[in-house]
matplotlib code that plots the C-alpha trace (Angstrom):
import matplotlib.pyplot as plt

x = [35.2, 34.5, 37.4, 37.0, 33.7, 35.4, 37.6, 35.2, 33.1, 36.6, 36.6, 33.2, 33.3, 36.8, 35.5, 32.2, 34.9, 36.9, 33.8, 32.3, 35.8, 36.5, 32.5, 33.5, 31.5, 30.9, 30.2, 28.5, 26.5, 23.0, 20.4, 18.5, 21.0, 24.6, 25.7, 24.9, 26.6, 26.7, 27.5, 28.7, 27.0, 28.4, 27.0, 28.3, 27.7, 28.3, 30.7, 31.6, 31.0, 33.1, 32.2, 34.1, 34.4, 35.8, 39.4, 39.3, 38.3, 35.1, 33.3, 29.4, 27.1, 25.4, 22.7, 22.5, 18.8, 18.7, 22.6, 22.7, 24.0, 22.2, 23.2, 21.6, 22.2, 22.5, 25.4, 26.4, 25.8, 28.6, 31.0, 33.8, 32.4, 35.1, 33.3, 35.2, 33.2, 34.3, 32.7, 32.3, 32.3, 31.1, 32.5, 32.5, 34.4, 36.7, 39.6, 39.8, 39.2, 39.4, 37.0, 36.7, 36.5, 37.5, 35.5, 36.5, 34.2, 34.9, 31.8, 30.7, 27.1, 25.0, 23.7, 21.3, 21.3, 18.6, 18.3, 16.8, 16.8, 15.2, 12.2, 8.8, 5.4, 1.8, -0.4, -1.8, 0.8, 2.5, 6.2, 7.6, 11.5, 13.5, 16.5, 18.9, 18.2, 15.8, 15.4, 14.1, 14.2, 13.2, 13.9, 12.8, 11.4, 11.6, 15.6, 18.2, 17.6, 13.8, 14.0, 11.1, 12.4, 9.9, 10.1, 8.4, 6.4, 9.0, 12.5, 11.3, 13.2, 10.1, 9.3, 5.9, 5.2, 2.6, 2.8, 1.2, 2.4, 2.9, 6.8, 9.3, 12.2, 12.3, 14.8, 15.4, 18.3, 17.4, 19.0, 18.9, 18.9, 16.9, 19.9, 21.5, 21.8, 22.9, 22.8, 20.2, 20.0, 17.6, 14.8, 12.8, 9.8, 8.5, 5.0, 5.9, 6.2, 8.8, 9.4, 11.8, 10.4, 12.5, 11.7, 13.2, 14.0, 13.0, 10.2, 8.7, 6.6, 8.5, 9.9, 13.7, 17.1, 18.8, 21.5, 19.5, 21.0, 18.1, 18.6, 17.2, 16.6, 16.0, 14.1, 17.1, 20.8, 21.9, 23.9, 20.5, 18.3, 20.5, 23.3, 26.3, 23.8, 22.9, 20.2, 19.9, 19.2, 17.1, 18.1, 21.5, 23.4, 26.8, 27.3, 27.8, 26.0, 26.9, 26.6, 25.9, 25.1, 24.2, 20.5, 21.3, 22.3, 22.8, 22.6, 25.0, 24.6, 27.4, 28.1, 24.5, 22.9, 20.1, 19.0, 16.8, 12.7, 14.0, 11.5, 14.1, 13.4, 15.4, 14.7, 14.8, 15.2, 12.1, 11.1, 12.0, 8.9, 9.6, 6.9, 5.1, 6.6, 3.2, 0.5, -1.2, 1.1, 4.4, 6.6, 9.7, 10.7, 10.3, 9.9, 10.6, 10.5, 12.8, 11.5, 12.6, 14.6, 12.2, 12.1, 13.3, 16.6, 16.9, 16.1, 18.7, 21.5, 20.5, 20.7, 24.2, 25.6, 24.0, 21.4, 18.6, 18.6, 19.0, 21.8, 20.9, 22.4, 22.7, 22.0, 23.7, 26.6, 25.9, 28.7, 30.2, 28.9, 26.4, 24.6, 24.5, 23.9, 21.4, 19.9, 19.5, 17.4, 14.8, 14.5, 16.5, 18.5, 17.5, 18.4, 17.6, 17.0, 18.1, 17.7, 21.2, 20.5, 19.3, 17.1, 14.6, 12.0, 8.4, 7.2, 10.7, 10.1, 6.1, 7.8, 9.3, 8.3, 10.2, 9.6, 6.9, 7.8, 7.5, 8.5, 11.4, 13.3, 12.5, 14.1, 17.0, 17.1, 17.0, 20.0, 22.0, 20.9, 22.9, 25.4, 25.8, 25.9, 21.7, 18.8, 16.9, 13.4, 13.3, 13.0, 15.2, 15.9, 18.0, 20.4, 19.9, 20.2, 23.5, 24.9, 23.8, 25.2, 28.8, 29.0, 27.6, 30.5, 33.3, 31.8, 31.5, 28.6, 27.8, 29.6, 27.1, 24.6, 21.0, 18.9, 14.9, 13.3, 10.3, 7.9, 5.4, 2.9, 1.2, 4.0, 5.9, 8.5, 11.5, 13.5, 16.6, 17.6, 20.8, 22.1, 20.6, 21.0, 18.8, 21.2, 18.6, 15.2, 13.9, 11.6, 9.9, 7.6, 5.3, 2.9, -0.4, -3.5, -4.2, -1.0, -0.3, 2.3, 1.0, 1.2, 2.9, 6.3, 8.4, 12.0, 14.2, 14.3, 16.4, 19.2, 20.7, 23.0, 21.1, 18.7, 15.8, 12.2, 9.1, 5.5, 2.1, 0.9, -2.4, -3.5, -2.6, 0.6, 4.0, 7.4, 10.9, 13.0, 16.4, 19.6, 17.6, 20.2, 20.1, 17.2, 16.2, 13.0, 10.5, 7.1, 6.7, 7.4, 8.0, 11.3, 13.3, 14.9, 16.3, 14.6, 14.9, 11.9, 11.3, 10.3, 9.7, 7.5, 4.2, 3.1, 4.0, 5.1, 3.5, 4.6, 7.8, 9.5, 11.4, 13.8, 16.8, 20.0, 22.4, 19.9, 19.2, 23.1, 23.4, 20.6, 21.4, 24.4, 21.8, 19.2, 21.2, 18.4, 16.0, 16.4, 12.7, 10.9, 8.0, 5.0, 2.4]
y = [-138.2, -135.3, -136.7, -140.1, -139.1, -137.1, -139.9, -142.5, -139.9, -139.2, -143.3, -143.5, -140.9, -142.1, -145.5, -144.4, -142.1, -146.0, -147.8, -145.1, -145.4, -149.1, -149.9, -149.1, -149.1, -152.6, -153.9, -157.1, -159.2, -158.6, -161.4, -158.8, -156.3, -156.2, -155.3, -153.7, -151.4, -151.1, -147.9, -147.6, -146.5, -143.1, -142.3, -141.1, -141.5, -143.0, -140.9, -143.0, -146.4, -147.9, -150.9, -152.8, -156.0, -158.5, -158.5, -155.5, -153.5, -152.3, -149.6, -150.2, -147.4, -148.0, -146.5, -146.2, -146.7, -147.4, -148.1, -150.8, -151.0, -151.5, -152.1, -149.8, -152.4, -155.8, -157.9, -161.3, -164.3, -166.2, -163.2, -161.3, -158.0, -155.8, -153.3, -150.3, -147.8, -144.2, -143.7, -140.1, -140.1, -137.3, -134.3, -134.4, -137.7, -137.4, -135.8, -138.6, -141.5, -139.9, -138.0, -141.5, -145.3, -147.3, -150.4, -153.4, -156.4, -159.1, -161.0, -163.3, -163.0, -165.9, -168.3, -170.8, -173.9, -175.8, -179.2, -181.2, -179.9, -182.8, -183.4, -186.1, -184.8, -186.1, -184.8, -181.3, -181.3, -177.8, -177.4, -176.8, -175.8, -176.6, -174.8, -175.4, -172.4, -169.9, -167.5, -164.2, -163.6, -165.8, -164.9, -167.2, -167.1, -169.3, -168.6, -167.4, -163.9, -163.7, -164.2, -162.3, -161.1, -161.9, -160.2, -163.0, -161.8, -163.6, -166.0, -169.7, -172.7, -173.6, -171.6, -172.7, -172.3, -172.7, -175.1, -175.4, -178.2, -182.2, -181.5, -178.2, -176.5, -173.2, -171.4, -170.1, -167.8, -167.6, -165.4, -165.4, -161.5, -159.4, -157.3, -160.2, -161.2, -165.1, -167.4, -168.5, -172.6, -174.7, -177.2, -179.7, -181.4, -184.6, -186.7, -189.4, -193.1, -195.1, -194.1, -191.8, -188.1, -185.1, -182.0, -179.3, -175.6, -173.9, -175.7, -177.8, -175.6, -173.1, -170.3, -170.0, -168.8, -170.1, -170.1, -171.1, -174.1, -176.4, -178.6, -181.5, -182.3, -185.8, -187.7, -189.7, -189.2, -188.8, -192.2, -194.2, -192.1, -192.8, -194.4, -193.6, -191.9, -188.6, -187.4, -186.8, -183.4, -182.6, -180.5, -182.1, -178.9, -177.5, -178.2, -180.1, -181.7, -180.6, -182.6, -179.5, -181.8, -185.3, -185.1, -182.4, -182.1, -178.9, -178.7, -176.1, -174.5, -173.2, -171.2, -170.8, -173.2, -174.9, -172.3, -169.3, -171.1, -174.5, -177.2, -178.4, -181.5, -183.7, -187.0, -189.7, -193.3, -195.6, -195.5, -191.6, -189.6, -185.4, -183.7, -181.5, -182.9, -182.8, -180.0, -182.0, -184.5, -186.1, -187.7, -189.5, -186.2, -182.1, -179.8, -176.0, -173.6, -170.8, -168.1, -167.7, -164.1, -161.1, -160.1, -156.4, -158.1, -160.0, -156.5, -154.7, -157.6, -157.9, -153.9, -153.9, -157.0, -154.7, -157.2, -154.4, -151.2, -149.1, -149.2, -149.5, -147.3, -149.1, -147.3, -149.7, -151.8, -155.6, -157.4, -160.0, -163.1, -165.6, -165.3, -161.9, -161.3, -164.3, -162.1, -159.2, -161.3, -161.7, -158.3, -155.7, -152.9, -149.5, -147.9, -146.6, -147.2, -144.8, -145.3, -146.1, -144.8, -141.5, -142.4, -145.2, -146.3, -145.6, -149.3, -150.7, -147.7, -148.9, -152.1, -151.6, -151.9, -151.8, -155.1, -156.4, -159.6, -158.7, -159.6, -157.1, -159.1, -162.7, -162.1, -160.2, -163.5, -165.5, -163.4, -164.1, -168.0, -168.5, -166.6, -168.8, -172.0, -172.8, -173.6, -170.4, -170.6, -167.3, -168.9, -167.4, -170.2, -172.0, -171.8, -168.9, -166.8, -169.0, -167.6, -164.4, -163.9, -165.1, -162.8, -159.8, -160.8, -161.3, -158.4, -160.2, -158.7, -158.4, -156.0, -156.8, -154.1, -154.2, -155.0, -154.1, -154.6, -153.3, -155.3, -153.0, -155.4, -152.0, -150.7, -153.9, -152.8, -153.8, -151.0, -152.5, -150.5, -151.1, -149.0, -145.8, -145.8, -147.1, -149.4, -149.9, -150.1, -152.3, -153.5, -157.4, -159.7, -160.7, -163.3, -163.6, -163.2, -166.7, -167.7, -163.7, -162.8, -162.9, -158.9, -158.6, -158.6, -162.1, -162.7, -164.6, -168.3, -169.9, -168.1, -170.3, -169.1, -171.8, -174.2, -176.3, -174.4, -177.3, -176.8, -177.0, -174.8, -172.9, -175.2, -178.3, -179.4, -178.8, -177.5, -178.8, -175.5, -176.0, -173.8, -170.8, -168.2, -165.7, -167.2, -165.9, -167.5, -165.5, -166.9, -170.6, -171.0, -167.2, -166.2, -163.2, -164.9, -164.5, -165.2, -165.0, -163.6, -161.2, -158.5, -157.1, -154.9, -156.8, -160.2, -163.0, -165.4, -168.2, -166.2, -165.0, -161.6, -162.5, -160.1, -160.5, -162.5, -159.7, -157.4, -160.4, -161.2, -157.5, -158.1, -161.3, -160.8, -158.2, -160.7, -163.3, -165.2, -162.9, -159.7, -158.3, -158.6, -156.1, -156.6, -154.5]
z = [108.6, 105.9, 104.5, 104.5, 102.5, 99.8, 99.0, 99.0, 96.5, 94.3, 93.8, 93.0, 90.7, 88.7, 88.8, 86.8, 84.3, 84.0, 83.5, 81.2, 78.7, 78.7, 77.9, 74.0, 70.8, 69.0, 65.6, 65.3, 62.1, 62.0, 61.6, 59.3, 58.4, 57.0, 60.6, 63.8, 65.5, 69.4, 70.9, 74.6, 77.5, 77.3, 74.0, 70.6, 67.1, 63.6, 62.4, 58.5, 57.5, 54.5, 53.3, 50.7, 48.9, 46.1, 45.3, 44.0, 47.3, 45.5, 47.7, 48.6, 49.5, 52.3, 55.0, 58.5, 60.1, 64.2, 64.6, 61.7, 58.3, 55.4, 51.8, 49.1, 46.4, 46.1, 47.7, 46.4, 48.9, 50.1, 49.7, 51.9, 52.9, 54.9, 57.3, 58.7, 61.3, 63.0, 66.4, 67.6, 70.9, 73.0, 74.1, 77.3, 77.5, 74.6, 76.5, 78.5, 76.3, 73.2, 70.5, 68.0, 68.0, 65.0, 64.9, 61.9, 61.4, 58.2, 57.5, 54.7, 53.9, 54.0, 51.2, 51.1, 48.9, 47.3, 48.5, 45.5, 41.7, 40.1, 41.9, 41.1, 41.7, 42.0, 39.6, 40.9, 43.6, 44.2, 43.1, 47.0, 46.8, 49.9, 51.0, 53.7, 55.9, 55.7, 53.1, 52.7, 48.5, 46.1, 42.6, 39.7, 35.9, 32.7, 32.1, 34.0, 32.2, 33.1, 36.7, 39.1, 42.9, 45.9, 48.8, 51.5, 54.3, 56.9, 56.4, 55.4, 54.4, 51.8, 48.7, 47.1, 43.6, 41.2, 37.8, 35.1, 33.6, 34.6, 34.0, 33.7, 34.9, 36.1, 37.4, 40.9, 42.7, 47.0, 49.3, 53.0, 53.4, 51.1, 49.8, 48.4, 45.1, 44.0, 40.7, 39.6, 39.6, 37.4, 39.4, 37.3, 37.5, 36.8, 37.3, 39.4, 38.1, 36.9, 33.1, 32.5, 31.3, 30.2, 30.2, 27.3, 27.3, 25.1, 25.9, 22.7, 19.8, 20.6, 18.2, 18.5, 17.0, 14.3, 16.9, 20.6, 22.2, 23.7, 26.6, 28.0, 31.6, 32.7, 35.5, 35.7, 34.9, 32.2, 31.6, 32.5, 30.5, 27.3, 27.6, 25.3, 22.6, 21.6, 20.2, 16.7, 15.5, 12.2, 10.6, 10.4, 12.3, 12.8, 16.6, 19.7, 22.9, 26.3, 29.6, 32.4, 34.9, 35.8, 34.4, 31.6, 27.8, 26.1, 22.5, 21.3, 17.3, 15.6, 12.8, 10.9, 13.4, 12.3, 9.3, 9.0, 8.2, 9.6, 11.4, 14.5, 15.7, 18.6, 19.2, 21.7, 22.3, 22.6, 26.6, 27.2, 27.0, 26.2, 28.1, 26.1, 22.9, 21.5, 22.2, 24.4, 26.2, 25.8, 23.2, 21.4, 20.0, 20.4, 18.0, 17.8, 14.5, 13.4, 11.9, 8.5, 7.0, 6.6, 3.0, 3.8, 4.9, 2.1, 0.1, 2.1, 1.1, -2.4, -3.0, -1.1, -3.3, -6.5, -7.8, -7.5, -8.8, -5.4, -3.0, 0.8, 3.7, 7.0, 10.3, 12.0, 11.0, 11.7, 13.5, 10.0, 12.2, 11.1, 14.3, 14.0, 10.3, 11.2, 13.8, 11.3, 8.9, 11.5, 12.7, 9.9, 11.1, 10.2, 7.0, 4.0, -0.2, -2.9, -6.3, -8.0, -11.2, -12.0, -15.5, -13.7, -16.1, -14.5, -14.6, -12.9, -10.4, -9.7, -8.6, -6.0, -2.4, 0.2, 2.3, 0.4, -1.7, -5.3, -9.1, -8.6, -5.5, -7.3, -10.2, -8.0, -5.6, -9.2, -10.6, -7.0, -7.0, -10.8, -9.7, -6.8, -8.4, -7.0, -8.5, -9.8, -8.5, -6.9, -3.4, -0.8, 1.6, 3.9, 1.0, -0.5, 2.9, 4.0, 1.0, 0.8, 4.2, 3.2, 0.1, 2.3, 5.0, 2.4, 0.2, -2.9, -4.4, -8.5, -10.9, -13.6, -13.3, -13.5, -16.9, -17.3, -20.8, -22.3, -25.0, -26.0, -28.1, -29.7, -31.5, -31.5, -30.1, -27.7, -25.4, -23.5, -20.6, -18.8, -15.7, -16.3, -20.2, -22.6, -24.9, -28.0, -28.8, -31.7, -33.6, -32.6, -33.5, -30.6, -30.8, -33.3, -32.0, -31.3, -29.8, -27.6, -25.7, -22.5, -20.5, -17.4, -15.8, -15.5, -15.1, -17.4, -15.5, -18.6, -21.0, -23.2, -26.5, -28.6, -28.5, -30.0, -29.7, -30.0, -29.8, -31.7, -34.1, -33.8, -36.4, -34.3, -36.6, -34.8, -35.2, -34.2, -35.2, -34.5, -33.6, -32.6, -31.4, -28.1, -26.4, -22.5, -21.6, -19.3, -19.2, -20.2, -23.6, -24.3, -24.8, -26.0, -29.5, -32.9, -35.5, -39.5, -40.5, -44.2, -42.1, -38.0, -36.6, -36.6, -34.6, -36.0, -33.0, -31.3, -27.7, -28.1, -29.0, -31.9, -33.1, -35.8, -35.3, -35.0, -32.7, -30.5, -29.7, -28.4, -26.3, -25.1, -23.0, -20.8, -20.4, -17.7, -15.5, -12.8, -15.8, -15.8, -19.1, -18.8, -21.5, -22.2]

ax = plt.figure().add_subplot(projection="3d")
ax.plot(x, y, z, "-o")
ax.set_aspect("equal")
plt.show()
């Protein structure tokens, strides 16, 4: 009998060994985490985890808390995850059933999808986004780049949002879990009704790129909303439209896009109202504004092509792009100005100023314009800045030189400076005391070899002089001339700074349009 009983207690003891091995470690998906792990009734522990993913086999880090697995970073939704797990069993069971357990698990984590992206609401209504399943992270901003992650108290197939407008589009990326990341979709809004409404981003008013495509999001498809068309874009622009979806049209710029300082406007057919097309409701059209080149850019090119007397050092180089060189027009690199001559008269030194508009960069825009082959008005704009971009990218900037002459009405006198050398000085005839040469500092806006000066007398008779030589006009009627006159050195113009044939030819080939005349 005493050994009927040790038997029966040797089977009930290798049973318990049996059941103790075979009940192994398991690895499961988690509702909450990545995955669970299981471990057997015997015990044992989490010895490694590696978790990898994408074709590459790309190793996350990951954290165990209370036997499951957790992510430290963000996971993609709907993507293969490979999960490999070392069990360390215990000591006192490992000789039999030995001292680890490899566990494997392959899961794809979960996504959830948006169930309507153009949707109609009733004025003051809530924007409510439905998903197929729930979620636990919403994410969502103005663009796909500006997108705000929400943590919700507990997993919901509704996300509700707040609006501030009759009609939108904002963007959105869900995620089941909370360590998942996903792409962000657009979802517009509408008021309800039967016209059709679109809605634009950027939205209307405002300030873009020369470069930022627009789009526009329609209450119905695209095909109903307009047909074959397109709508026009003012300023006519380098580019092409884009159907992204059924409801949507992108707008995309290229090259110089719509210009630096332009007034965009999009249109649309009679019947299609843009909301927020105007300040306060909708319209036919939308409107947006670039802004236009800051002047220390336009400083910055015009020392590097050598129409100013200092040469500029870039911190930065700027990528030979119109978007980019576009970019750095609105907001300059760093850098730096150096005087390129060493002999700088004091008055063309008091002129300058870094970033501040002045006489000294119009009559440097005004020397690049004639160059160009556009009018000289001193102006830099959509024109101006296209061009100055191109010569800056192909590096065709001005051998020339830079030109500054001094009138000095006191000792009637004329000083020609040219590249850190003074050329000549000479005497002039300025103008008599009821007909001066009016002080101050103008650049030449006309330079012509010879011409026909006009005009009334002080004594109300006028003249009709003919073939006068060398003229450069600066101020009006006042122009840098030759004259015959008995003798020079005194005032004896009606304006202008006359000087003899022979001394005005040498001065005329420095004098080409934006050369500063300075009078004092």
């Amino acid at each position: 009998m005493v050994a009927g009983l040790l038997v029966l207690v040797a089977l009930i003891a290798a049973g318990a060994v049996l059941a103790l091995v075979s009940a192994g470690a398991s690895l499961t998906s988690d509702s909450t985490a990545l995955a669970k792990v299981s471990l057997p009734f015997g015990g044992g522990r989490v010895q490694s985890v590696l978790v990898v993913t994408g074709p590459h086999s790309r190793q996350l880090p990951v954290d165990v808390r209370n036997e499951r697995i957790w992510p430290r970073g963000l996971i993609p939704a709907n993507e293969r995850v490979t999960i490999d797990v070392v069990i360390k069993r215990p000591g006192w069971i490992s000789w039999l059933s030995g001292a680890t357990q490899r566990l494997h698990l392959s899961v794809v984590t979960p996504a959830a999808v948006l169930r309507a992206n153009y949707v109609t609401l009733a004025s003051g209504a809530p924007l409510r986004l439905n998903f197929d399943q729930p979620v636990a992270a919403v994410s969502y901003g103005p663009s796909a780049a500006q997108l705000g992650r929400h943590l919700l108290g507990s997993p919901s197939n509704q996300v509700t949002l707040a609006r501030a407008a009759d009609a939108g589009t904002v963007w959105v990326a869900a995620t089941p879990r909370t360590w998942e990341s996903a792409p962000a979709a657009a979802v517009s809004w509408f008021p309800a009704g039967a016209a059709t409404a679109a809605v634009a981003s950027p939205a209307p008013g405002a300030e873009i790129n020369p470069t930022t495509p627009i789009s526009l999001t329609f209450s119905k498809p695209v095909s109903a909303a307009l047909g074959n068309a397109q709508p026009p874009v003012s300023p006519i622009t380098a580019g092409h439209w884009q159907q992204v979806s059924s409801h949507t049209l992108v707008f995309h710029p290229e090259g110089y896009g719509y210009g630096l300082g332009a007034t965009v406007k999009i249109g649309l057919p009679a019947g299609v109202k843009l909301i927020g097309g105007q300040p306060n409701g909708a319209a036919e059209n939308g409107t947006w504004t670039v802004p236009a080149g800051s002047t220390l850019r336009l400083q910055q090119l015009l020392a590097t092509l050598g129409y100013l007397p200092l040469k500029f050092t870039a911190g930065a180089t700027v990528a030979a792009t119109p978007e980019a060189q576009e970019a750095a027009a609105i907001h300059p690199p760093a850098g730096s100005f150096a005087w390129r001559y060493n002999n700088i008269p004091s008055a063309l030194r008091g002129f300058w100023a870094p970033g501040t508009s002045g006489t000294m960069t119009r009559g440097a825009v005004m020397a690049f314009e004639t160059d160009h082959g556009l009018t000289p008005d001193g102006v830099a704009g959509q024109q101006v800045w296209r061009s100055l971009i191109s010569s800056a990218t192909s590096g065709r900037g001005s051998s020339f030189g830079y030109t500054f002459v001094s009138v000095n009405e006191a000792s009637q006198s004329l000083s020609l400076w040219h590249n850190g050398q003074t050329v000549l000085t000479t005497a002039v005839n300025t103008g008599i005391a009821s007909a001066p040469t009016a002080t101050g500092t103008y650049p030449v806006f006309e330079h012509i070899a010879s011409g026909t000066m006009s005009g009334t007398n002080p004594d109300g008779s006028h003249y009709n002089d003919h073939g006068i030589p060398w003229i450069s006009y600066f101020n009006g009627g006042d122009a840098l001339h030759g004259f015959t006159r008995a003798q020079y050195g005194s005032p004896q113009s009606l304006g202008c700074v006359e000087m003899p044939f022979s001394t005005a030819g040498r001065v005329y080939p420095y004098t080409p349009v934006g050369t500063l005349v300075h009078v004092v």
